[in-house]
BAMAR-423221 format. One record per residue (C-alpha): y, x, z; residue in three letters; residue number from 1. Coordinates in steps of 0.05 Angstrom, whole numbers. Each point is the difference from the previous one (the first is absolute). Example, Ala and Ser with C-alpha at 12.3 -4.5 7.8 and 13.67 -1.06 7.14 Angstrom:
2
        y        x        z    aa     i
      -90      246      156   ALA     1
       69       27      -13   SER     2
This chain:
446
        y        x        z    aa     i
        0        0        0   UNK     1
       46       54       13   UNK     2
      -14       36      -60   UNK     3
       20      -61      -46   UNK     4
       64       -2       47   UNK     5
        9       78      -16   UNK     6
       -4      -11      -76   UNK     7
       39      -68       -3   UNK     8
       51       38       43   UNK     9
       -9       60      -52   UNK    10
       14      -42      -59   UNK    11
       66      -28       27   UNK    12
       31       63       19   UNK    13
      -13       29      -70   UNK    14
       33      -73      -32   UNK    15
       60       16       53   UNK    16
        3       75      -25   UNK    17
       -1       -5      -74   UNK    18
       56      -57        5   UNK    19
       49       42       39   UNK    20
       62      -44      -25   UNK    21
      -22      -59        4   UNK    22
      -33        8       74   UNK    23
       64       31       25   UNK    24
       54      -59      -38   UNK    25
      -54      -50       39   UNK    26
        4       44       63   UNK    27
       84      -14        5   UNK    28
       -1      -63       26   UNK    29
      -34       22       60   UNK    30
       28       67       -3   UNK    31
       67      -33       16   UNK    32
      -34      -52       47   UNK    33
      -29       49       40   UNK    34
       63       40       -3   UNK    35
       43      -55       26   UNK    36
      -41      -25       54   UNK    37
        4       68       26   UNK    38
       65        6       -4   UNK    39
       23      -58       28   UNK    40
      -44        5       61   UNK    41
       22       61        7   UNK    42
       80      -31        0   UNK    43
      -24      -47       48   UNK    44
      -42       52       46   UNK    45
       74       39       -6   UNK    46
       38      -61       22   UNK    47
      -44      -18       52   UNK    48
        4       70       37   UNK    49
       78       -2      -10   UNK    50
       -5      -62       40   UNK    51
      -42       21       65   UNK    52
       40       54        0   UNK    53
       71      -38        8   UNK    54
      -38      -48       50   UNK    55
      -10       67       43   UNK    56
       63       19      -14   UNK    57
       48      -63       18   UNK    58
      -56      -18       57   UNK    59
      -51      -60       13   UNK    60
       21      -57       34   UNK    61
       67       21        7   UNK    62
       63      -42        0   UNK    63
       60       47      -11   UNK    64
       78      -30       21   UNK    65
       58       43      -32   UNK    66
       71      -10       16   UNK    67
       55      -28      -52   UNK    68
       56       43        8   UNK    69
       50      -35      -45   UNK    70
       -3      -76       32   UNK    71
       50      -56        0   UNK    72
       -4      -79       24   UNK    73
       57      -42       10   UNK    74
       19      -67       16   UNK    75
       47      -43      -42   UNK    76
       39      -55       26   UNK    77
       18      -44      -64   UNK    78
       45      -32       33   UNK    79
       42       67       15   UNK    80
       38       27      -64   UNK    81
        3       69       17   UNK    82
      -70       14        8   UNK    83
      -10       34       64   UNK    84
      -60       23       12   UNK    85
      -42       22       70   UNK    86
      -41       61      -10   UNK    87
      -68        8       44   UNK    88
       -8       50       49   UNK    89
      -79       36        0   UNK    90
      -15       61       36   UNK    91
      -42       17      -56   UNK    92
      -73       20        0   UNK    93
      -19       46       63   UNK    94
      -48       26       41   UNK    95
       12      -67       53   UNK    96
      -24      -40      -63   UNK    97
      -63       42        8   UNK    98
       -8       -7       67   UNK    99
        5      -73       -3   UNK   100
      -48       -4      -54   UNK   101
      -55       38       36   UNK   102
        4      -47       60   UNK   103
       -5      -61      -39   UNK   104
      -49       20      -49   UNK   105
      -74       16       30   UNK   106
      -26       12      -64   UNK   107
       45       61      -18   UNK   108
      -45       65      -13   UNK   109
       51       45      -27   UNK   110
       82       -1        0   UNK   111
       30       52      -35   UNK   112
       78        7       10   UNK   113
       31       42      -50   UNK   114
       75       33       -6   UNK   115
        9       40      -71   UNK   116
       57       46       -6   UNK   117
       24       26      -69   UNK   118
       11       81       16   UNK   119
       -9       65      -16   UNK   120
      -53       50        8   UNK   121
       23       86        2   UNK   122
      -51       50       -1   UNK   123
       10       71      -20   UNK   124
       64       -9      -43   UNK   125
      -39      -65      -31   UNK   126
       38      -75        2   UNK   127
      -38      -67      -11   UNK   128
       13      -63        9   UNK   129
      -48      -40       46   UNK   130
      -18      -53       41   UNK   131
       -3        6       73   UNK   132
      -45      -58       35   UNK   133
       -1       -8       59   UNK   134
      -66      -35       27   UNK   135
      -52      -13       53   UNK   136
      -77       21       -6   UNK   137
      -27      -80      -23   UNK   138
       36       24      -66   UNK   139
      -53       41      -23   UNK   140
      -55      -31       19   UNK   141
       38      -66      -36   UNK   142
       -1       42      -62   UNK   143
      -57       33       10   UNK   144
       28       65       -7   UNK   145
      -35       65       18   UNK   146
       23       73       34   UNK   147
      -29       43      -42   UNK   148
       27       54       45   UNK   149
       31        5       71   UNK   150
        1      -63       50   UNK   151
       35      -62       14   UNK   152
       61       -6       52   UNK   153
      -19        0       70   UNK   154
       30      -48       54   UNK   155
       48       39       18   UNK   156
       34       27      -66   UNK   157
        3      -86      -14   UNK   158
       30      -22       70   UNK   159
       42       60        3   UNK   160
       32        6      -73   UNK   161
      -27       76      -20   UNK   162
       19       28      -61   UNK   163
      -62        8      -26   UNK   164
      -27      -33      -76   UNK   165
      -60       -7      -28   UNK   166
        9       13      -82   UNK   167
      -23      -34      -70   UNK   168
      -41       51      -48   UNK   169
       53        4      -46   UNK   170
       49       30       56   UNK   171
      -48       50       22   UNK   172
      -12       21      -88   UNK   173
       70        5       -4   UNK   174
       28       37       65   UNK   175
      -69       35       24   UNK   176
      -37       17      -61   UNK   177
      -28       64       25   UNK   178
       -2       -5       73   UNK   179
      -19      -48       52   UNK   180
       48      -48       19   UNK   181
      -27      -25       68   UNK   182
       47       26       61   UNK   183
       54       26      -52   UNK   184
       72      -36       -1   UNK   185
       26      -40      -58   UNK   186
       75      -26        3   UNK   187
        4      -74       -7   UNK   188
       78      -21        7   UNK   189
       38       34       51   UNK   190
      -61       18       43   UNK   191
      -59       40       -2   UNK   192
      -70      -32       -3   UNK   193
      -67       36       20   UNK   194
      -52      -14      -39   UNK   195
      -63      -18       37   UNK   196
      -42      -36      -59   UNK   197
      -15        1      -69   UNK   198
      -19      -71      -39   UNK   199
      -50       -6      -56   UNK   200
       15      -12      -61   UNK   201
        4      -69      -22   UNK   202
      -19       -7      -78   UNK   203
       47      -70      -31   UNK   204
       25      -13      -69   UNK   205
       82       -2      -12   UNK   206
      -17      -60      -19   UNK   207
      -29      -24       60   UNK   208
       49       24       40   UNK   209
       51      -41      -39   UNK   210
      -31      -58       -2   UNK   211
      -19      -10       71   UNK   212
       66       30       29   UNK   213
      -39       63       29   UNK   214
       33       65       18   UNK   215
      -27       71      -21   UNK   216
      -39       15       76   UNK   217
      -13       69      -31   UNK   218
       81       16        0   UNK   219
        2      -29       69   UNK   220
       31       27       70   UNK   221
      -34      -40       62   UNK   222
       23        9       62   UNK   223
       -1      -38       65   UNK   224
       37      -65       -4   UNK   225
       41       18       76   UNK   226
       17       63      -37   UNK   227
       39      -33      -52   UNK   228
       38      -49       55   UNK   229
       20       48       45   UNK   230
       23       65      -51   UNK   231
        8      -28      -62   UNK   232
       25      -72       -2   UNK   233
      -14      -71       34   UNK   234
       44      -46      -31   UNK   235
      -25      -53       54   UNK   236
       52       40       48   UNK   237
       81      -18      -10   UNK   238
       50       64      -12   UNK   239
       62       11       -2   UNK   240
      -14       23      -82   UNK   241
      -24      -74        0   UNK   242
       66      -39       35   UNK   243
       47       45      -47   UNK   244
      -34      -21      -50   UNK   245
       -3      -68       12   UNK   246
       67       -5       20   UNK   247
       19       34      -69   UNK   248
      -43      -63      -31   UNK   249
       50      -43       42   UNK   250
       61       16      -18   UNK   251
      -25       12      -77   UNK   252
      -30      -66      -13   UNK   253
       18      -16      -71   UNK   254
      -41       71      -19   UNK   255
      -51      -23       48   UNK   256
      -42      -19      -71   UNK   257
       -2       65      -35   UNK   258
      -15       38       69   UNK   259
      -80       26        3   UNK   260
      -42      -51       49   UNK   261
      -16       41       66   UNK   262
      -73       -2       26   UNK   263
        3      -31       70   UNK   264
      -78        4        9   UNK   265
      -23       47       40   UNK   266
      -64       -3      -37   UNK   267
      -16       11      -73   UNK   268
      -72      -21       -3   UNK   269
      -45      -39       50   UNK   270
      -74       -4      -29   UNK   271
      -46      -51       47   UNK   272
      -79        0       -5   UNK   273
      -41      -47       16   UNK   274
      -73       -9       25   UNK   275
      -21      -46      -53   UNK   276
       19      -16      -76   UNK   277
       -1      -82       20   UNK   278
       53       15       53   UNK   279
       50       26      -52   UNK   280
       43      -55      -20   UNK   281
        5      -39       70   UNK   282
       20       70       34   UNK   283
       52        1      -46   UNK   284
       24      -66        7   UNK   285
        4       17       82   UNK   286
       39       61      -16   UNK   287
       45      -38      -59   UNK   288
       16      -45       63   UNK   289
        9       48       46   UNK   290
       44       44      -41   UNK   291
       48      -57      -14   UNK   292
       12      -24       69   UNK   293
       13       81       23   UNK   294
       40       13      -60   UNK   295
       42      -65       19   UNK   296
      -17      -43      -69   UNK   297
       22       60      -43   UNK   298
      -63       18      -51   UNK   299
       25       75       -4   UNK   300
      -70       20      -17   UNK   301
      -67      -16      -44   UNK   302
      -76       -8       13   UNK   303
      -49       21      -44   UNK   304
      -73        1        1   UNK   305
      -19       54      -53   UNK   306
      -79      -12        1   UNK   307
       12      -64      -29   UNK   308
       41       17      -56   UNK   309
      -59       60       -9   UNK   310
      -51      -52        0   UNK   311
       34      -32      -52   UNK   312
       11       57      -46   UNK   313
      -80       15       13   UNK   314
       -7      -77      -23   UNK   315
       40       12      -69   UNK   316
      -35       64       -6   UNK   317
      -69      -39        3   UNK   318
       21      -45      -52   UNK   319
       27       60      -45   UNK   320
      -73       29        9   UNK   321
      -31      -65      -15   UNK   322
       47       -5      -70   UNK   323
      -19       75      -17   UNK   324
      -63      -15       11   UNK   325
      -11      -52      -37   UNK   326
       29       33      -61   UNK   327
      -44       51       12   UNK   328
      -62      -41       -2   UNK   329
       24      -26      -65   UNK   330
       14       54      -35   UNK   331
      -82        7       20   UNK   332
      -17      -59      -24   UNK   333
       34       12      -71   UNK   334
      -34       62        4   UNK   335
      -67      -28        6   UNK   336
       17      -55      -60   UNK   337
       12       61      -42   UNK   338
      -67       27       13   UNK   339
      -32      -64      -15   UNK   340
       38      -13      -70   UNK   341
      -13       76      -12   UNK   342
      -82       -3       19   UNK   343
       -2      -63      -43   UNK   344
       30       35      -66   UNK   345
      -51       52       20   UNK   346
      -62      -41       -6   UNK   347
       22      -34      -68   UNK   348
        5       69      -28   UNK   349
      -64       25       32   UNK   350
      -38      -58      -10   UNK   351
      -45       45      -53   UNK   352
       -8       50       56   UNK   353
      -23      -60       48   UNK   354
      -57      -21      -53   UNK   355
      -17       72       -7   UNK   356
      -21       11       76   UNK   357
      -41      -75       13   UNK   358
      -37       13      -65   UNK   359
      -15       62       29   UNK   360
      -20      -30       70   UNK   361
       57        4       44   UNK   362
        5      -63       44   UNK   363
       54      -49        3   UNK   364
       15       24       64   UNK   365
       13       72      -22   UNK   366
       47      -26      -48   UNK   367
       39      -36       61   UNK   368
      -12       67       45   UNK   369
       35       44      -69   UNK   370
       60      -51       -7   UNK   371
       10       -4       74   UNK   372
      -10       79       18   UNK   373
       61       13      -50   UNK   374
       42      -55       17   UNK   375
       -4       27       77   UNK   376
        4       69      -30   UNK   377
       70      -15      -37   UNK   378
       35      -37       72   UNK   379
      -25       53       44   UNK   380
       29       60      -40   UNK   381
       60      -39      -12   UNK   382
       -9       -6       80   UNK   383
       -1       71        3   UNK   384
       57        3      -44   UNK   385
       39      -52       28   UNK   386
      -13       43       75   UNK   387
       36       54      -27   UNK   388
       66      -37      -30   UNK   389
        6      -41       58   UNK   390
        3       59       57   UNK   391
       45       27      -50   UNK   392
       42      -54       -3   UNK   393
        9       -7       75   UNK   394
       26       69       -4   UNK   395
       47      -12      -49   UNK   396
       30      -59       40   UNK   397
        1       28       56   UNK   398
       49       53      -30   UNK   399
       41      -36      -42   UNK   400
        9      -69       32   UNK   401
       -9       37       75   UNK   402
      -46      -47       15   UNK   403
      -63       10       52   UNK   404
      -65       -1      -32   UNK   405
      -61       19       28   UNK   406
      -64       -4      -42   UNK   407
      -52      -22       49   UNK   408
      -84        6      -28   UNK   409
       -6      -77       16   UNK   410
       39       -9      -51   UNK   411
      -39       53      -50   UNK   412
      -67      -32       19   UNK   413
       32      -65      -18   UNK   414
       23       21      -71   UNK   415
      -77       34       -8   UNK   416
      -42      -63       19   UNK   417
       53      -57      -40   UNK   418
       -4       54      -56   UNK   419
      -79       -3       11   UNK   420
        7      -75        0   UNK   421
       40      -14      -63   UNK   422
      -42       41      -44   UNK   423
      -70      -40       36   UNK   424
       38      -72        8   UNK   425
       34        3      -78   UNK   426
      -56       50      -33   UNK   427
      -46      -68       12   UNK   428
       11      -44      -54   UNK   429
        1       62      -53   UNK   430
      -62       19       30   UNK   431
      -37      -65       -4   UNK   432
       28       -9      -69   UNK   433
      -30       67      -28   UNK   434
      -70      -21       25   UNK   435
        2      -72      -31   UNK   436
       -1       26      -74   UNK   437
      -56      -14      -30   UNK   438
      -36       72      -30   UNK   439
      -25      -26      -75   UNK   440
       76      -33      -13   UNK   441
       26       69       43   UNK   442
      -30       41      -51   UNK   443
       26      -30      -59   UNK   444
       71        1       25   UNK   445
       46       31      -43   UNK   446
């Protein structure tokens, strides 16, 4: 049995070989099947990593509250001509907002305060611009950071205000390339900052980091969040810069339009976690509530609850898979129409040949097994084929477009067994028609 399987197989592969042409222009619908299957799983693979990655990135089950610096609300009396208006006092968002939150919330695991200040960096001659942010230890385990050298601030560099800082990668590359930065000093601003830690390196897209309002943490500065109230700057605290300025305001009212809004919050960021994904949305409408009767009816800030705007990009992006796929699978399917319109030309101009081998015993079976063998043949080389064009055109995307892709071998054993399939599912009805000719009318074909 195996030996007529041998020679059946035998035959095909010499019918494949001496019609090179005409094998290959059958081949291209799957070629470019296979191709695009891999490349578009690879697109989605790509897309898919992007995403986990920004989900560790902007946390899980976070609800993040950021302060609106430039905020107005005013009454108007219609009944009053000159339209006077009332402006609302807030204190702005501060660490008693924090406090307040964590003792009516039981369900808070992390909070995350966060003050950024825009300054500059000198080392060794060398002037950058950075950001200095000043934070508590919940922020890296909310963004699932990692040291990759050094430690974390103790309890006394946070209750005391040390100048110590823990840096991004990119700050260590461009200040310490060729030394170790850990217990050197690194001027942030008017003050000197030891460095006491080293962050890993955190790999995101531009793109990313546009899109879903995320800062550089490589270029970062992060020191203790005391140390930026009590040496650089709490704005919760009133000075005498502040009542000069604001008597300046006063007595300059009619320029009061074109002056820049001052920041009054003596927070910049305040990201919340939560136990539980279900307890998202009615913790924030406790804090909404909360925040509007401490900031006296004055919405000077927003709530937003990034892992549901992620789980709705992941949503589109399964859709977007679904589509490519689907195209893909068509292309296939075309493919395998081609081979069956091709196979069936082939056994009305080999219907001699046909005649020739049952006259000369061959079984109607081994005229199925010969049809079948090179139909199978012609899909899995164009398998092969297609293999190669798709990986390669996963690279190419991913260097033009600068677009993730990542070719994973799911998706090459895929291509290999619906290759496989096409040429056994549409090399059938060829097959089946080559073994119904009839050998005496066979023979006499011309």
């Amino acid at each position: 049995m195996m030996d007529r399987y041998l020679a059946n197989f035998s035959i095909a592969l010499e019918a494949v070989i001496a019609n090179k042409l005409r094998s290959f222009l059958t081949a291209l619908g799957i070629i470019f099947g296979v191709a695009a299957v891999i490349a578009m799983l690879a697109v989605g693979n790509g897309a898919q990593q992007e995403i986990l990655e920004q989900i560790k990135l902007v946390g899980v089950n976070n609800i993040v509250i950021e302060p609106i610096v430039e905020q107005t609300e005013e009454e108007v009396d219609e009944g009053e001509s000159s339209g006077a208006s009332e402006n609302k006092f807030s204190p702005g968002l501060n660490m008693l907002d924090v406090n307040s939150i964590l003792t009516v919330l039981p369900n808070v695991q992390r909070m995350s305060p966060e003050i950024i200040k825009e300054t500059f960096i000198v080392k060794n001659g060398i002037r950058r611009s950075a950001k200095l942010i000043g934070v508590l230890p919940d922020y890296f385990d909310i963004y699932n950071f990692e040291m990759s050298d050094g430690k974390m601030f103790n309890e006394f560099q946070l209750e005391n205000g040390s100048q110590v800082c823990i840096v991004g990668r990119g700050i260590q590359t461009k200040f310490f390339s060729k030394e170790n930065p850990i217990g050197k000093y690194i001027k942030c601003g008017p003050h000197w900052l030891k460095i006491i830690g080293v962050m890993a390196e955190r790999q995101v897209s531009s793109t990313s980091l546009a899109k879903l309002g995320i800062r550089d943490f490589n270029m970062d500065v992060y020191t203790p969040l005391k140390t930026i109230l009590m040496r650089y700057e709490n704005r919760a605290l009133v000075t005498a810069k502040m009542v000069q300025r604001a008597a300046r305001e006063g007595n300059n009212d009619e320029n009061a339009d074109n002056q820049k809004a001052y920041n009054y919050h003596q927070l910049d960021k305040l990201v919340i976690q939560v136990a539980e994904t279900e307890q998202l949305n009615p913790s924030a409408d406790v804090i909404v509530r909360m925040l509007e009767r401490r900031h006296y009816g004055l919405i000077d800030y927003e709530i937003t609850i990034p892992e549901l705007l992620l789980k709705q990009q992941q949503r589109t992006n399964d859709i977007f898979n679904i589509v490519l796929g689907a195209i893909a699978g068509i292309s296939l399917v075309v493919g395998g129409i081609g081979i069956m319109n091709i196979m069936l030309a082939s056994v009305l101009e080999r219907i001699k040949e046909i005649g020739l081998r049952i006259s000369l015993g061959a079984k109607r079976i081994d005229i199925v097994l010969q049809f079948l063998f090179e139909s199978v043949m012609i899909s899995l080389s164009g398998g092969i084929i297609g293999v190669i064009l798709g990986v390669a055109l996963a690279l190419i995307i991913s260097q033009i477009a600068d677009i993730p892709t990542i070719v994973s071998p799911i998706s090459i054993i895929i291509s290999f067994v619906v290759a496989a399939g096409v040429g056994l599912i549409f090399g059938i009805t060829p097959a089946k028609r080559a073994a119904e000719q009839d050998p005496i009318t066979s023979l006499r074909y011309e």
